[in-house]
VOGU-3710 file (C-alpha; in Angstrom, 3 decimals, decimal comma):
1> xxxxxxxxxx> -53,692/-29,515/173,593  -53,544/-32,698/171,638  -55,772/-33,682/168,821  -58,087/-36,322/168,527  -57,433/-40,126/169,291  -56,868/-42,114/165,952  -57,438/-45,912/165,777  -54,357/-47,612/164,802  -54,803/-50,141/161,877  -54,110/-53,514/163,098
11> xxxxxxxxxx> -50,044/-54,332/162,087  -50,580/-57,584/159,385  -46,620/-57,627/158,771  -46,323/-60,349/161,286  -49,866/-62,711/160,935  -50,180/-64,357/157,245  -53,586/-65,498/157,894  -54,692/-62,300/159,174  -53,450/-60,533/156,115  -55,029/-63,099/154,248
21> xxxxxxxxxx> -58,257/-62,390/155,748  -58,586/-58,812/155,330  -57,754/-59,239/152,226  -60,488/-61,538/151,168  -62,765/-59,125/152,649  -61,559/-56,226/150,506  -61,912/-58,566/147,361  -65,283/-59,449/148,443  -66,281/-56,162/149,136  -64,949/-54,955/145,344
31> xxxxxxxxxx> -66,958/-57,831/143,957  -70,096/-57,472/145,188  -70,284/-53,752/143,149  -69,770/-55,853/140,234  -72,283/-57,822/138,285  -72,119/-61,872/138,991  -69,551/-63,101/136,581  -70,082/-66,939/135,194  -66,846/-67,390/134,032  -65,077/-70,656/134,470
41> xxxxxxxxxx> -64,941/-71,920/138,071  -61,547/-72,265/137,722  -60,267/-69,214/136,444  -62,615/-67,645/138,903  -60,692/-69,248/141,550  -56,734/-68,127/140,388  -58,357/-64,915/139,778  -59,482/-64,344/142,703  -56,388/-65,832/144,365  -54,096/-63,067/142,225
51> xxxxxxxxxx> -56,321/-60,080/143,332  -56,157/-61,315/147,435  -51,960/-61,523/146,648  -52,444/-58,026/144,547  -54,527/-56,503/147,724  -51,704/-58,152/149,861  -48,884/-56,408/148,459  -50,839/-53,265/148,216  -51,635/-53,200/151,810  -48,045/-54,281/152,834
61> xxxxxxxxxx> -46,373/-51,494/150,595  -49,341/-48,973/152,757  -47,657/-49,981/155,924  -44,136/-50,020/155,223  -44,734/-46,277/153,490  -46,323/-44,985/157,065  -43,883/-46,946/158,962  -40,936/-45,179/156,402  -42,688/-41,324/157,014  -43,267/-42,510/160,866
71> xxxxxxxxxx> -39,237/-43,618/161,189  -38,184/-40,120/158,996  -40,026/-37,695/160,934  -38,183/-39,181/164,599  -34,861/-38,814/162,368  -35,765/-35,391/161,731  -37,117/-34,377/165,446  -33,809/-35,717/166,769  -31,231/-34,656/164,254  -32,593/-31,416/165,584
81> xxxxxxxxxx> -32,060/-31,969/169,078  -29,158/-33,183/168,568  -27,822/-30,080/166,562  -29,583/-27,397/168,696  -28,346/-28,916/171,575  -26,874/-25,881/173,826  -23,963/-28,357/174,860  -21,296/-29,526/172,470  -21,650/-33,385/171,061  -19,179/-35,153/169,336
91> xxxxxxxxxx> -18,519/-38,816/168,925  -14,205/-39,434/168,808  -12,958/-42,678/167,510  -9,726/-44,658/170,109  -7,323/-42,188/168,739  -9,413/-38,593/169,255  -10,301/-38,826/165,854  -13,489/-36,271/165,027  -16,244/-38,296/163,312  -19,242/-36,751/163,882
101> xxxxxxxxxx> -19,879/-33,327/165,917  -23,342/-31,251/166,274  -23,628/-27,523/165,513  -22,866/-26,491/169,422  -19,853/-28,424/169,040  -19,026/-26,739/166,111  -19,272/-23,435/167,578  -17,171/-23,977/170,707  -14,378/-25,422/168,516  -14,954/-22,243/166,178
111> xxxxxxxxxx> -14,606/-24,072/162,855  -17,615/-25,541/160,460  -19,271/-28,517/161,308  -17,324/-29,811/157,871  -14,318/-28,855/158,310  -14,151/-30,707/162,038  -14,580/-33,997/160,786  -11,517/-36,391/160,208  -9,536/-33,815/162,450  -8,361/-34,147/166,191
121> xxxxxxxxxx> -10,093/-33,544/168,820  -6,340/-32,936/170,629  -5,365/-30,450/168,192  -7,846/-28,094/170,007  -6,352/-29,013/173,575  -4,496/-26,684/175,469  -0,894/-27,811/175,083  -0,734/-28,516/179,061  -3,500/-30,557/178,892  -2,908/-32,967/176,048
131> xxxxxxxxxx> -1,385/-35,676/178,351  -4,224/-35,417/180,688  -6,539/-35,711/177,582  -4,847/-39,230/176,366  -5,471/-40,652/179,403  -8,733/-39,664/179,577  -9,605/-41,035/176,313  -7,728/-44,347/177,154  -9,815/-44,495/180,511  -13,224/-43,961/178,585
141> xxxxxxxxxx> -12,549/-46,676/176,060  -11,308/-49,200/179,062  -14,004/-48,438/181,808  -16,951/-48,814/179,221  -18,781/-46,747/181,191  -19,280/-42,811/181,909  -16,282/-40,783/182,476  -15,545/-37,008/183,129  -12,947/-34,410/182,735  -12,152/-30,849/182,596
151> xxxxxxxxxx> -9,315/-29,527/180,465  -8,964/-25,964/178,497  -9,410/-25,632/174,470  -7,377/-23,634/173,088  -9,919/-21,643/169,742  -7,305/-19,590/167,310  -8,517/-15,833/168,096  -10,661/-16,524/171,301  -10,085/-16,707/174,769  -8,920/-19,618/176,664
161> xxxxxxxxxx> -12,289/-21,576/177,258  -12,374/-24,096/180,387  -14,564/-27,048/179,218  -16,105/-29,959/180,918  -16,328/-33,549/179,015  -18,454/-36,283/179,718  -17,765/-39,473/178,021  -18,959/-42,911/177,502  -17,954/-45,368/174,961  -19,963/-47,716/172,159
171> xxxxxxxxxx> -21,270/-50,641/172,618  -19,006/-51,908/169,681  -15,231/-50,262/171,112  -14,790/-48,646/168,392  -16,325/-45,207/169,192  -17,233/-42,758/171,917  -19,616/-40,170/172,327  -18,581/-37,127/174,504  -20,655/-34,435/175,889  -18,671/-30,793/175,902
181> xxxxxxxxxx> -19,889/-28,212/178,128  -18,491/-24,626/178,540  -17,554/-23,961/182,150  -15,773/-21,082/181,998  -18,488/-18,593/184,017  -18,303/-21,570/186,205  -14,601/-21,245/186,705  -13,648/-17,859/187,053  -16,461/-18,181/189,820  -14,499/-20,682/191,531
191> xxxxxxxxxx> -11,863/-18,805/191,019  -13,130/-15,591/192,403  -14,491/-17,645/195,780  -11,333/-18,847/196,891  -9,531/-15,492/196,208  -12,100/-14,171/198,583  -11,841/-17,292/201,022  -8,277/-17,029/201,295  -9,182/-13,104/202,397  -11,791/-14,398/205,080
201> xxxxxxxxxx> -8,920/-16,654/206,558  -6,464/-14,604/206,622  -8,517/-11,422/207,004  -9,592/-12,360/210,818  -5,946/-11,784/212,006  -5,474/-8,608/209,446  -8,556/-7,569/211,146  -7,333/-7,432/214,523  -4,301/-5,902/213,999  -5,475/-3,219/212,172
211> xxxxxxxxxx> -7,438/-2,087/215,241  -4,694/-2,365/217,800  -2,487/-0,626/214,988  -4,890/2,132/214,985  -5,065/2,095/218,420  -1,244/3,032/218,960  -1,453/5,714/215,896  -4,317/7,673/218,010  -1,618/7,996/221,076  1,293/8,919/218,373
221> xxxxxxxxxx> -0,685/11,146/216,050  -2,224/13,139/219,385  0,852/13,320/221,564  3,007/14,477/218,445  0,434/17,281/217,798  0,767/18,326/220,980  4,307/18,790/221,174  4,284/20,709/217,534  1,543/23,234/219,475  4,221/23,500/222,145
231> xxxxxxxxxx> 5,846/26,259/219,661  9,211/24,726/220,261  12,245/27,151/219,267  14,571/24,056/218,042  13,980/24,097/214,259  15,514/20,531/213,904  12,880/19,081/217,046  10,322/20,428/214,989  11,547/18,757/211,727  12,038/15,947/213,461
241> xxxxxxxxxx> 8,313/15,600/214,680  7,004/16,166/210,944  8,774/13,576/209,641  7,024/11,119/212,539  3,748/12,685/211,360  4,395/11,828/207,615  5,368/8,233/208,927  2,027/8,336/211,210  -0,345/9,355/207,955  1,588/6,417/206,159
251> xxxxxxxxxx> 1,231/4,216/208,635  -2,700/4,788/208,616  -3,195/4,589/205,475  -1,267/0,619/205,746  -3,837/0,204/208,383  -6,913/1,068/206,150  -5,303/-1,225/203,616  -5,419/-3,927/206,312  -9,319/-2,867/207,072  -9,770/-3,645/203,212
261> xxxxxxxxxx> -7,900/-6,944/203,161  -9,568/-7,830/206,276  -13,715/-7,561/205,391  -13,116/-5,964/201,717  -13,268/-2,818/203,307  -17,087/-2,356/203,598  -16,810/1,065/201,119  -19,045/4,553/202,201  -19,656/5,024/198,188  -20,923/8,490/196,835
271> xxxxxxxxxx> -21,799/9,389/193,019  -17,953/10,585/192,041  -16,365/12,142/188,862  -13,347/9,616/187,821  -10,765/12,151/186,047  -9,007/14,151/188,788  -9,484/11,144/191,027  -6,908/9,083/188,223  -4,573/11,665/187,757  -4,125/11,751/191,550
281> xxxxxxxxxx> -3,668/8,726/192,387  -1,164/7,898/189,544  1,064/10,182/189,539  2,500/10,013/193,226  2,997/6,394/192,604  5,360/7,769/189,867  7,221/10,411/192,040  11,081/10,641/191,918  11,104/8,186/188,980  12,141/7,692/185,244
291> xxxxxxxxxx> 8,926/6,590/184,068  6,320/8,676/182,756  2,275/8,720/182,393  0,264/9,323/179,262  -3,259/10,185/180,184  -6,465/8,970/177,683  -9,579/10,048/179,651  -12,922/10,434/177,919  -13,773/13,791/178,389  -17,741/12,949/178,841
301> xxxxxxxxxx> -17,088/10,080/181,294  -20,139/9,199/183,566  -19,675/9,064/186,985  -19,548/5,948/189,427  -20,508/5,732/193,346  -17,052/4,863/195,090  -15,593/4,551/198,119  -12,968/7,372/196,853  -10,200/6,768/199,476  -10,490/2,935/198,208
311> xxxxxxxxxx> -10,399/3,296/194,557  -7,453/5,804/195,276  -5,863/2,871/196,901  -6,842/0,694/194,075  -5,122/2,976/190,922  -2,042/3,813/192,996  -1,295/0,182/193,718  -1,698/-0,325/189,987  0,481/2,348/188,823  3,140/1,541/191,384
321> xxxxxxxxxx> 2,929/-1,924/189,894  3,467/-0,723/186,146  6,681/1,502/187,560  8,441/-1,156/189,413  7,985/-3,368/186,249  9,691/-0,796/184,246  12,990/-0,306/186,550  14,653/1,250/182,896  12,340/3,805/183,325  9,072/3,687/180,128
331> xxxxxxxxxx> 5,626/5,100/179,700  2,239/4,175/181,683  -0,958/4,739/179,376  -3,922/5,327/181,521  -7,400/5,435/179,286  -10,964/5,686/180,920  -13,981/5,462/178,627  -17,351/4,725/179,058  -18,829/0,844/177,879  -21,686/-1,091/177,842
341> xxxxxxxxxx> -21,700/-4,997/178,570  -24,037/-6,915/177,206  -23,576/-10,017/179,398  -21,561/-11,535/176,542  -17,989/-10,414/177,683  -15,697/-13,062/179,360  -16,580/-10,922/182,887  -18,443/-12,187/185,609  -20,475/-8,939/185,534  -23,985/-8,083/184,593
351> xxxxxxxxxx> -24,540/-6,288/181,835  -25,043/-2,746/181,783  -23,077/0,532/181,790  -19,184/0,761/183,515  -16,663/2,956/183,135  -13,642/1,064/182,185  -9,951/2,194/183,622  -6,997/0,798/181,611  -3,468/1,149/183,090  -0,852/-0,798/180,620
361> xxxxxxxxxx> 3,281/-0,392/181,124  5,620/-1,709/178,483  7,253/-3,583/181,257  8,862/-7,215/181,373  5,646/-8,453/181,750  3,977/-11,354/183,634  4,700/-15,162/182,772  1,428/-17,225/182,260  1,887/-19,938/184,847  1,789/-16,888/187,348
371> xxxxxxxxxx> -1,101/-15,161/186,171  -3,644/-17,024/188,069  -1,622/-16,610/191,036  -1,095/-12,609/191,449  -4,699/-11,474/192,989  -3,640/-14,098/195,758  -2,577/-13,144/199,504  1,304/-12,771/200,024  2,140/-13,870/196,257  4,265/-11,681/194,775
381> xxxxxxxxxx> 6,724/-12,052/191,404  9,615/-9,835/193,121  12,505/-11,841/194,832  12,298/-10,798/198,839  15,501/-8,390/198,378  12,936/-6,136/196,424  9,952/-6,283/197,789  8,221/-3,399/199,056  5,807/-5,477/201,175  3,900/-8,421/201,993
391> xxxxxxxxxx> 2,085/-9,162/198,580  -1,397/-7,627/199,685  -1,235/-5,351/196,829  -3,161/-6,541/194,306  -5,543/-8,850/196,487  -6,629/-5,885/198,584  -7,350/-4,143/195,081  -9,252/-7,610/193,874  -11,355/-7,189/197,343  -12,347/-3,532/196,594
401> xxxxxxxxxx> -12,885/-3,832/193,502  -15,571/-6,481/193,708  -17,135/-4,700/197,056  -17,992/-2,066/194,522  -19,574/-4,304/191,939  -16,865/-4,474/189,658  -14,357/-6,777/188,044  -10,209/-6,538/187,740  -8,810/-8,212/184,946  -5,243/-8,372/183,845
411> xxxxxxxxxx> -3,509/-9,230/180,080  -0,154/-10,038/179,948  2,706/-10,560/177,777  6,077/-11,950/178,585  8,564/-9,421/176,907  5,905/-6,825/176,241  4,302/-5,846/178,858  1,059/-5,893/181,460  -2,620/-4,612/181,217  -5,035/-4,093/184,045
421> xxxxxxxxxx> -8,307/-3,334/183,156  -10,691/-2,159/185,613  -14,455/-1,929/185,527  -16,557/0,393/187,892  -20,442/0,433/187,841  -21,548/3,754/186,392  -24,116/6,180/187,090  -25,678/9,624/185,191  -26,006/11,740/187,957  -24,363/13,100/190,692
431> xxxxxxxxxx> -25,916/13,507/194,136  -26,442/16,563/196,138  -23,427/16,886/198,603  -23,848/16,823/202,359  -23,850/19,478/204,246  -21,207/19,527/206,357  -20,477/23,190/207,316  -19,769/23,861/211,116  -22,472/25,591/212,855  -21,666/29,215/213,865
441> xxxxxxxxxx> -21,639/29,802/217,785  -20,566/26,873/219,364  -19,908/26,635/222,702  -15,846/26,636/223,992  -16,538/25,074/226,962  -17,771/21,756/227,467  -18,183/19,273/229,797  -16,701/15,725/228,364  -16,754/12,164/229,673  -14,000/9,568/227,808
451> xxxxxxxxxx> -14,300/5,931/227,766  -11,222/3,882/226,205  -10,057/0,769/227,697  -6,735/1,804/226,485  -4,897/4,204/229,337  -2,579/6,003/226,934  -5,663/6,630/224,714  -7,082/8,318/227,707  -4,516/10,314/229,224  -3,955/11,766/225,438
461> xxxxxxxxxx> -7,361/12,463/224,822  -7,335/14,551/228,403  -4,368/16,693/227,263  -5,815/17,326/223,938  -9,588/18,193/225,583  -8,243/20,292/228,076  -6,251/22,342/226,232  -9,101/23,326/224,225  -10,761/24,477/227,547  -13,006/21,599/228,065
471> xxxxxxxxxx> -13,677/19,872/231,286  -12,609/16,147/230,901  -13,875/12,985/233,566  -12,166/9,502/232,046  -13,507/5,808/232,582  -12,414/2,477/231,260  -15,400/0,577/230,010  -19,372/1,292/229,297  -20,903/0,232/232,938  -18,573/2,845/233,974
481> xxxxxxxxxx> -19,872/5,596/231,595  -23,431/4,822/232,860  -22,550/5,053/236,109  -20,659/8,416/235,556  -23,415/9,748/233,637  -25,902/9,060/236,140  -23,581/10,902/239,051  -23,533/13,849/236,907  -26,899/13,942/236,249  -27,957/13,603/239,876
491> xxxxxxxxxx> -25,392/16,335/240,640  -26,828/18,771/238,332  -23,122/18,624/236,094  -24,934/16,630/233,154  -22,119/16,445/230,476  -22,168/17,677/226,808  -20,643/15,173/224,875  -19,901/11,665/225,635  -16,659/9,919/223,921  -16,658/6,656/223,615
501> xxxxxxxxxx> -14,373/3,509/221,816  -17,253/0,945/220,406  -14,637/-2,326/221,593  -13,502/-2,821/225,174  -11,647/-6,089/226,153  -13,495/-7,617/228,746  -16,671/-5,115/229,072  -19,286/-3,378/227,926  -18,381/-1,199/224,462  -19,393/2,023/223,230
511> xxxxxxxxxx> -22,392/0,540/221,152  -24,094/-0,966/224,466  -23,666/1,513/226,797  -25,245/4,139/224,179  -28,568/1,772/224,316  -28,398/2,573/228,571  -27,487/6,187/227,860  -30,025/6,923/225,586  -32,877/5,284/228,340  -31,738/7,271/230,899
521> xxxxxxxxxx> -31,380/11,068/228,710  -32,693/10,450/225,076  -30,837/14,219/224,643  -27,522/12,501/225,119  -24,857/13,777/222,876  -22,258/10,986/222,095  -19,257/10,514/219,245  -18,286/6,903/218,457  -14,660/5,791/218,068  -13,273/2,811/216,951
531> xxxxxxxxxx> -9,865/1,344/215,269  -12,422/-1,075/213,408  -13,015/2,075/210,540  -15,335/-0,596/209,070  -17,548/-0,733/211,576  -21,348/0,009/211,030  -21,702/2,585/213,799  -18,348/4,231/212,121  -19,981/4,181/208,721  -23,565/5,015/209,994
541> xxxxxxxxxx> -23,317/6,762/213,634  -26,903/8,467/213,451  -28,309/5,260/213,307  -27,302/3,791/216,209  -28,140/6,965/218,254  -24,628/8,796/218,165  -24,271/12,375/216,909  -20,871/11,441/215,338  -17,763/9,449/214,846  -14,279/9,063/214,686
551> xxxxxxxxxx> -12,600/6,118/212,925  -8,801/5,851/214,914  -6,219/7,240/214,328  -7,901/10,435/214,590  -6,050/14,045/214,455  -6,597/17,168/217,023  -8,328/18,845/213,966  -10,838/16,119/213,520  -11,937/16,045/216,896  -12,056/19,861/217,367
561> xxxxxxxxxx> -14,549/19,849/214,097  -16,573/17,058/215,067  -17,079/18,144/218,843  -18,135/21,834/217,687  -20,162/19,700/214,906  -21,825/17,675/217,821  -22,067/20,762/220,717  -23,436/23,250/218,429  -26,420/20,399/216,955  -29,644/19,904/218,463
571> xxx> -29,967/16,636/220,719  -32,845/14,413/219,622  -36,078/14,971/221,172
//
């Protein structure tokens, strides 16, 4: 709320006869408190001329002291602006000479305000981007008016910091005032969008494949379980089909890796302790090799709600990478602690509490021209001869990562060797596990209707169904479901589970013809299957009205516990 109004006094410095004036009007005022003097007109006169030229200078020396007070206190108001600025102000003579520089600037260039003056501005340029700076400068000085430029500063025990500059030069050539703004949030934001960009391109196609993939592994897996039931007498047949199997669970697990790269892998996250998770996943990735792993892991380590099969994914991947970067064989030191961020860490996270997972080798370490580069799609550092795949690796552990609200950072030293530090969102408590016992009871007889558009899918699903004594009718698409449904109903031969694949090329899928099912018998019984693991009616069945699901490739053992899961529930009402 502002104060009251005052009434400027009337500025004399420019009107003579106005001064004069007031003047007179002062003197006359001071002489009529005095008693009538009857001096000597003349002397009366010069005397009264000196005290008007007296009362002149007096008034004159009034103004110029308010006008002095009036011009300090602006100084003052924006000397402080100017210092408390949040961005970084410094004016640079032609040559990047420092000449003046504000407290902000000061503390992005991490020396005292004094000791930045008379030095170069260059000095505190990345060496990469020195040339780029010169011509900068040279441009700012020539355009005369407002330039802008991004470049990285290089601040003796800090971090790289990415910096915008805006520019514009004097009036008088010989001096330019530029505007320095940290942008490194900004940055590794940019940086972390078109990581996950490139992902949505290529991820489409990854996708796809991935579900046809898992398509083909349902037929395998199945029709290779069947023949190991067959009780064959050849010991080297039999041998022969567990090997397949071993290359069937590891070609799943390359298709979930494609599910990840393709959508990030939407992760089903539950409260989990870290420990035995880390040991497990590290040490296979160091099977059969001459490199061993020292363990750090804080004994009272919180817990953190993960998608465990992903984060298993994640910590293999990164101890694979420290082995194959120590091919003389070396020591892996894995450490997990508990931290809290306060916002102030160069992480794009929020603050709170994480538990942090270090894995560091003493390998040959990573070059930094190519450290920007590794969380990208099909980059890799290993010449083709030696790679052991497509350079998904580490983007696929990027994409999880950050679907579970954390960050992936890497340190690296040509020479010395490589540091990935990962940070997970924490939590105190554990949840109460699900129960997920089998019900006692259930029925070993069943009546089962299969929809797949795929016919091997099918004819594998009959073998396996029948030979646990069920009674199986097949169709190809959802309008044919319905329509078999309905015949059995009419018939009095209702059936006690429904199977059906959620995608059908050129139909109706699993998810619509469950709407229709449920219309005509809200008791329906129904298990979803898909080779799209990620899908929402995979991750959250009961939702969309089935009793179950089955993410492809399945095994005979899954399906045998989730159809005695399904028969032996009640249906809805």
């Amino acid at each position: 709320m502002s104060g009251p109004t005052k009434r400027n006094k009337p500025s004399t410095s420019g009107d003579p006869a106005e001064l004069r004036r007031r003047a007179e009007l002062r003197l006359e005022d001071q002489q009529s408190k005095k008693p009538p003097n009857q001096s000597d007109t003349d002397n009366q006169r010069q005397l009264h001329e000196l005290e008007v030229h007296q009362i002149e200078l007096e008034m004159q020396n009034e103004e110029l002291r308010e006008a002095r007070e009036a011009t300090e206190a602006l100084l003052e108001k924006y000397t402080d602006l100017y210092d408390f600025a949040p961005v970084g102000y410094l004016t640079l003579d032609r040559e990047g000479t420092i000449q003046e520089a504000n407290l902000a600037g000061a503390s992005l260039l991490g020396v005292a305000r004094s000791g930045l003056i008379n030095g170069r501005f260059g000095h505190f340029v990345s060496l990469a981007g020195r040339p780029a700076f010169g011509v900068f400068l040279d441009k700012v000085f020539e355009s005369k008016v407002r330039q802008s430029h991004d470049l990285t500063l290089q601040v003796e025990g800090r971090p790289p910091l990415e910096v915008e500059l805006e520019a514009i030069a004097f009036e008088s050539g010989q001096g330019c005032r530029v505007a320095v703004t940290d942008i490194t949030e900004r940055k590794r934001g940019e940086a972390d969008r078109l990581i996950l960009n490139k992902l949505e391109s290529t991820g489409i196609l990854a996708g796809g494949l991935a579900h046809d993939f898992n398509n083909l592994l349902t037929v395998v897996v199945l029709n290779i379980q069947m023949a190991q039931g067959l009780n064959l007498p050849d010991e080297k047949l039999a041998c022969f089909l567990r090997d397949a199997m071993e290359a069937c669970e590891s070609a799943s697990s390359l298709t979930a890796q494609l599910v990840t790269f393709a959508k990030g892998g939407a992760p089903v996250r539950k409260a989990t302790l870290l420990p035995r998770l880390i040991q497990e996943s590290v040490r296979p990735a160091l099977s059969g090799s001459n490199v061993r792993c020292e363990f750090s892991l804080s004994e009272d380590l919180w817990a953190s709600e993960v998608d465990a099969g992903q984060i298993r994914q994640v910590i293999q991947a990164m101890g694979l990478n420290a082995r194959q970067a120590m091919p003389n064989g070396g020591v892996i030191s894995v450490r997990a602690e508990n931290v809290v961020l306060s916002g102030q860490e160069q992480l794009s996270l929020a603050p709170g509490e994480y538990i942090r997972i270090s894995i560091a080798d003493t390998g040959t370490g990573i070059a930094k021209d190519v450290l920007p580069k590794i969380f990208d799609p099909y980059f890799s550092t290993k010449q083709k001869g030696d790679q052991k795949g497509m350079g998904l690796g580490l983007t696929i552990c990027h994409a999880v990562v950050q679907k579970h609200g954390g960050a992936i950072t890497v340190k690296s030293e040509v020479g010395v060797g490589t540091t990935f530090n990962i940070h997970l969102p924490a939590v105190r408590k554990l949840s109460d596990g699900e129960n997920t016992s089998t019900p006692a009871d259930v029925p070993r007889h069943g009546r089962m209707l299969v929809m797949d558009d795929e016919a091997a899918v099918r004819r594998i699903l009959r073998l396996a169904l029948t030979g646990m004594g069920h009674e199986v009718e097949l169709v190809e698409d959802g309008q044919a479901a319905i329509e078999a449904y309905k015949k059995a109903g009419s018939l009095g031969r209702r059936f006690d589970v429904v199977i059906m694949d959620l995608t059908v090329r050129e139909g109706m899928g699993g998810q619509e013809a469950m709407q229709a099912l449920l219309k005509i018998d809200p008791g329906v019984k129904a298990i979803a299957m898909s080779g799209y693991v990620d899908s929402p009616v995979i991750l959250e069945p009961q939702r969309h009205g089935f009793m179950g699901a089955m993410p492809k490739p399945f095994d005979v053992d899954t399906l045998q516990e989730i159809l005695a899961r399904v028969m032996g529930s009640k249906a809805a009402p």
